[in-house]
N, C-alpha and C positions, 0 to 999 in steps of 0.2 A: 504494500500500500504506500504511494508515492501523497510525501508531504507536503502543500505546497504555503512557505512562509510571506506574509506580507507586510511592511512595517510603515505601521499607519498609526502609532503612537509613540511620536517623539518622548524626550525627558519632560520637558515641562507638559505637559497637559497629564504625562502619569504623576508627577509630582501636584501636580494642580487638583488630580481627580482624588488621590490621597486625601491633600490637604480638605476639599471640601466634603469628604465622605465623614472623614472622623469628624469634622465642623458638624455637621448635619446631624449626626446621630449623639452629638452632645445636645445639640438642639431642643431635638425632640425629648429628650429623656429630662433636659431642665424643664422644656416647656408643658410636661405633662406636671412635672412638678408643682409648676407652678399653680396649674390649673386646678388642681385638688390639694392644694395647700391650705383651703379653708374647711378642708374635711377629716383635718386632727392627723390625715391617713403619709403626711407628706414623705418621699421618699428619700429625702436631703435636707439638713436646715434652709430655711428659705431664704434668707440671707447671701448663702452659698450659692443656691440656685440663681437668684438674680446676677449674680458678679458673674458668676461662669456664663449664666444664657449671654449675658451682655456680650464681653471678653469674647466670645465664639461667632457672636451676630459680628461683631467687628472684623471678625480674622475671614467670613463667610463673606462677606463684603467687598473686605481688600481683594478674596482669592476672587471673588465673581468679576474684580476690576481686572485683574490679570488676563481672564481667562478671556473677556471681551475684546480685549489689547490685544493678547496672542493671539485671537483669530482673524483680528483686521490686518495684523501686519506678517501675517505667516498665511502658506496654505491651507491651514487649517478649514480656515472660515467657509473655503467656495464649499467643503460638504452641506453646510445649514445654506447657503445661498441660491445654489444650484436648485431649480424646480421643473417638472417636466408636465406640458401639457396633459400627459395622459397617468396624473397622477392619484385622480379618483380610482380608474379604473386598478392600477398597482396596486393600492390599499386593498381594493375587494379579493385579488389576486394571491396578498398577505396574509390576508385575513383566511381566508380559507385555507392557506398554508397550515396555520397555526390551530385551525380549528381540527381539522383533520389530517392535510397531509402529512404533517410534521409526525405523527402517528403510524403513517405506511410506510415509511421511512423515504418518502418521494424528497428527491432533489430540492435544495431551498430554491424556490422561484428568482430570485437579487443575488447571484454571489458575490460576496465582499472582494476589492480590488481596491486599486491606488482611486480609480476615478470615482466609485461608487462605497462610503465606509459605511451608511448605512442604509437597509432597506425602509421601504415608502413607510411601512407602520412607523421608524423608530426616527424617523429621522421629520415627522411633521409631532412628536410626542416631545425628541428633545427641541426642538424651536417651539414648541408652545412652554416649555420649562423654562429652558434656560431661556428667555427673550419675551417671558411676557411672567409667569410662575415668579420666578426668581428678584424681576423687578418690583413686582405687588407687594410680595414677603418683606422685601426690603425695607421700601420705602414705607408700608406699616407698618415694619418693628421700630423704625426710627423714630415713627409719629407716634410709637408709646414709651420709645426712648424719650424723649420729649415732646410730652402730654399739654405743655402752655402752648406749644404751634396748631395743635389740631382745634379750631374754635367754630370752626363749621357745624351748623345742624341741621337734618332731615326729619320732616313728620316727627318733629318734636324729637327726635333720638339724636344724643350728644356726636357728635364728630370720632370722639375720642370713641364712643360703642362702637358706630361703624369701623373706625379703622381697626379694633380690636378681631371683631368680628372679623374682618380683612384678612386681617392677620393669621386667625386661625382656620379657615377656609383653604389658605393657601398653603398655611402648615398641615393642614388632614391630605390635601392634595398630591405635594410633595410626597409625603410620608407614603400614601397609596402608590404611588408613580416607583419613590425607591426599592418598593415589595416587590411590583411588576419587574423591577429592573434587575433584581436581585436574583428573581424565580428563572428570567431568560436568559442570564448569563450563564445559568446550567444547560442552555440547549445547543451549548457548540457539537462537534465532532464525540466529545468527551466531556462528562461534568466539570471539568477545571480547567480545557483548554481555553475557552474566554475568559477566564480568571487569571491565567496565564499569562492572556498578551500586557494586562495593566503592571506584568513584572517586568517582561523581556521586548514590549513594544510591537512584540511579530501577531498578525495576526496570520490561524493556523487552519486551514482546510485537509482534507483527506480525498485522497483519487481512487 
């Protein structure tokens, strides 16, 4: 069985996916924290949890600046840019992959290359993340980073509720999004060969 490597994760974006995975899963677990901290049940002094949520939304932040940089001034970027007319039809194409084929053990419909790193499902899921997810979280956590800017109110409900609410909408979403994203990294070739490539950069097919 002929292996065939492709390397389509430079250092910085595996350093970058690093840094913002462990950021991310600090996240969640302060911010669940937080959230039933009025229910005696807290899983960290609260204290602790705000410094760390903070300290992490910061470090999540700088790394999401990075990552934005390195795609505009690197090749990275044309993957989230590139669109193709007939990318309705792709997705249904995917989606049925996933539903079933991926079960008969039929050929992935997208194979991964230099010109193409992800298929139509993954690649309109991470641009709605990273390019629309990722800015909302942000710019609400900042808005209850600092609660005197948000003075805005709707149908009588404070500024500060909405953005919370903001806030946690896009934090369940993420959270959903990194389970899916977790679960498919196990459908390479081999359970850990897309686990793999975030070590050694290759991504890895089998003939």
């Amino acid at each position: 069985m002929a292996t065939i490597k492709t390397y389509l994760y430079p250092v910085w974006i595996r350093i970058w996916h690093v840094i913002n995975a462990v950021s991310f899963l600090l996240l969640i677990f302060t911010g669940i924290a937080l959230h039933y901290a009025t229910m005696g049940t807290g899983l960290i002094k609260f204290e602790m949890a705000v410094n760390l949520h903070n300290v992490c939304a910061l470090v999540l932040t700088f790394n999401y600046g990075l990552f934005v940089i390195g795609n505009i001034i690197s090749g990275n970027g044309r993957f989230y840019r590139s669109w193709r007319e007939d990318m309705g039809a792709n997705l249904w194409v995917q989606l049925k992959f996933y539903i079933g084929g991926i079960f008969k053990k039929e050929s992935h419909p997208f194979a991964i290359n230099k010109e193409r790193k992800f298929n139509p499902l993954q690649k309109i899921s991470y641009v709605a993340v990273m390019y629309i997810c990722m800015p909302l979280i942000i710019i609400s956590g900042f808005g209850l980073l600092f609660p005197e800017t948000v003075v805005i109110s709707v149908l009588k409900i404070s500024g500060l509720a909405l953005t919370a609410f903001l806030h946690q909408i896009m934090g369940f979403v993420l959270s959903i999004f990194l389970l899916i994203h977790l679960y498919t990294c196990t459908l390479g070739d081999k359970p850990g060969t897309l686990f793999k490539s975030m070590v050694n950069g290759y991504h890895e097919e089998h003939e």
